[in-house]
Every structure is written in structure tokens, then in C-alpha cells.
N, C-alpha and C positions, 0 to 999 in steps of 0.2 A: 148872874142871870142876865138874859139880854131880851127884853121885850120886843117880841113880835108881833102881826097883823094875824100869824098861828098859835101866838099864844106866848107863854117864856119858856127860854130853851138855855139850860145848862150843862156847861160844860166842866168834864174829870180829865184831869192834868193831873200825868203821874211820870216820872222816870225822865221828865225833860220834854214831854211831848203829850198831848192830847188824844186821849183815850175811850173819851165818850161825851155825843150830845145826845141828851135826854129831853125830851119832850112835855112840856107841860110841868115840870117840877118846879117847887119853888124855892128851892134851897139856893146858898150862895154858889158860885163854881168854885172848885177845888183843887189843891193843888197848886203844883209854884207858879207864883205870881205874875212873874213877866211872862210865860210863856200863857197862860190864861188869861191875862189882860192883852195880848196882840191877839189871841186868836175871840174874844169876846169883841175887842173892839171891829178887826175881819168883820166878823158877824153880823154887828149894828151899820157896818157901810152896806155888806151885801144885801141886808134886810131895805134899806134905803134906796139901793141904785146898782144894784145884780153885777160887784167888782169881781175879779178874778181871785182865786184863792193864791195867797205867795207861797212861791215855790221854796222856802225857805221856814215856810210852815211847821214843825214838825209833829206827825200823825202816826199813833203806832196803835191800832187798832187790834184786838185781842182777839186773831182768828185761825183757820188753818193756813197752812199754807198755799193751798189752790183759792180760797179767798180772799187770799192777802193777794195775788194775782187778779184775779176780780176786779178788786178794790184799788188795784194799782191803775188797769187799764180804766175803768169807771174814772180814776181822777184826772186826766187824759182827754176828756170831754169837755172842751168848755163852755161858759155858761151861753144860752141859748142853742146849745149844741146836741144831737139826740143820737142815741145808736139803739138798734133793737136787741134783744136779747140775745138774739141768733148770734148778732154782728158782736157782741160782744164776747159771746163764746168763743166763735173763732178766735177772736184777740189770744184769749185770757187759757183756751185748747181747752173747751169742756164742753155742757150740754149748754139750751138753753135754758130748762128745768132748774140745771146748778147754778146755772147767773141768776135768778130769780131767787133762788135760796141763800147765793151771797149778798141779794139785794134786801132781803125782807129780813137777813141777820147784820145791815149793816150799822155798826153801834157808833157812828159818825156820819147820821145822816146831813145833807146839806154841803157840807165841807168834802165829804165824800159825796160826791152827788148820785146818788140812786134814783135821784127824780127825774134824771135825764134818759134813762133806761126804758125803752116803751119796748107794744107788744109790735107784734108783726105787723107790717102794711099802716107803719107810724101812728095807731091808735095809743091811747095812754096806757093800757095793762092796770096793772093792782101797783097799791105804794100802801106801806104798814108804817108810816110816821106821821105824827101828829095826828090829822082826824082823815087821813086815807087820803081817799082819789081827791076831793078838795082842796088837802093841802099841796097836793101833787099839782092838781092845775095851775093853783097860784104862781106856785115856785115855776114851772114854767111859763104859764103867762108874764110874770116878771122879770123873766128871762128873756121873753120875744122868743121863746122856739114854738116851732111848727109844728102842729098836732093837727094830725089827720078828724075830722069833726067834732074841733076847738076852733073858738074862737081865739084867735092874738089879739086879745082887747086887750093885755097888762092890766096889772094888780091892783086898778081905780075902788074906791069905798065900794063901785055898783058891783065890781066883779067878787070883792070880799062879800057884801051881803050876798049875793047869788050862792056863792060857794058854803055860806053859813059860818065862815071865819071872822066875822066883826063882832064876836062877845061869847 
């Protein structure tokens, strides 16, 4: 488990690779050790100071295959970085509709970044991890990306209680 300013988030490690972060649970993470202790540790630096995810990570998330395309281009983004759904369809050759629905079934939020995913005309859209559009802000606010009527104050205690993420 890796405590965050969202709460604790653990992570399932199965087959050599990491397969799901889960939100708010409080169980230990699971699964072989080294490869969940690098990506737990990952975790508490990104939670800290918004690092890059290593390419060397390895993520094998349980979807189809036009999601696994999704999720491929989504990882592609990096941090403080945003694309819209639209733009991300193109990538990934689908709707926006179905990048929304690769976004809200993605079982590696974070590491997968789906919070970088905004609506059109770079407003935020909807985020289904942790406590929603809150957590969504945070994670870009502490990113420093550019939201169309967001403030880029980054993730200070004032922007946590505003968001209602400090307890």
C-alpha cells in the first residue's frame, strides 16, 4: 500500500507485471515482490514530485484489445501533458465515446495516466478513480498541466482541502 494525499492505493502484481491499482483499499499489494516493490516505490516518488513512469515498468492490464491500444497511447502522455479524447481516438483509431470508456475501465489508474485525458476545448471531463473530478485535479495540478478553467496552483494542503482530499 502506498499512502497518498488520495488516500491508499494498492497495487496487483501477477505474471511478472502489474495489473491493477486500486483505490482506497487497505490491503498489502500483491504479488511478486520485486516487481511490486519498484512499482510501489514509482508510486511514493510520483505521489512526492510528479517523476516519469520507467519505461522498463512492466504493465499488463486485463482489457480488450482496442483498449490495450487506448492504454498504450494514453501511456505516451507525459506527466503534465494532456490530450483530449478526440485526440486520443485518433491515435488509438476509435470514438471519443470509446476512449472515455477505455478511461473510466482503466484498472491502472495513475501509472496509466487517464487523468491526463480531458473533454474538448481542454476542460477537465469526468475521472472515475479515487473521489472523481477532485482527484483528477489534484493529479494534474501536481502535474502543472493546463486546464482550461483550473487553476495551476499544484497540489499545496490549500488545494487538497479545496478539493476535499485532506481526510
Amino acid at each position: 500500500v502506498v499512502n497518498s494525499p488520495m488516500g491508499p492505493l494498492t497495487l496487483t502484481v501477477a505474471g511478472g507485471a502489474v495489473r491493477t491499482l486500486v483505490w482506497g483499499a487497505a490491503g498489502p499489494n500483491t504479488g511478486e515482490s520485486a516487481v511490486a516493490d519498484r512499482a510501489a516505490a514509482w508510486l511514493a516518488a510520483y505521489v512526492d514530485r510528479a517523476v516519469p513512469l520507467p519505461d522498463d515498468l512492466p504493465l499488463a492490464p486485463d482489457v480488450t484489445p482496442y483498449r490495450r491500444r487506448v492504454l498504450e497511447e494514453m501511456a505516451r502522455i507525459p506527466p503534465g501533458g494532456t490530450l483530449s479524447y478526440g485526440e486520443l481516438a485518433d491515435r488509438a483509431g476509435g470514438s471519443a465515446r470509446s476512449v472515455g470508456g477505455a478511461c473510466s475501465h482503466n484498472p491502472i489508474p495513475i501509472l496509466i495516466p487517464c487523468h491526463r485525458v480531458l473533454a474538448a476545448h481542454g476542460r477537465i471531463g469526468m475521472y472515475s478513480g479515487g473521489k472523481g473530478l477532485p482527484t483528477k485535479r489534484w493529479l494534474l495540478a501536481h502535474e502543472g498541466a493546463e486546464v482550461a478553467g483550473e487553476r495551476p496552483d499544484g497540489p499545496g494542503p490549500d488545494l487538497l482541502a479545496r478539493l476535499g482530499l485532506n481526510g
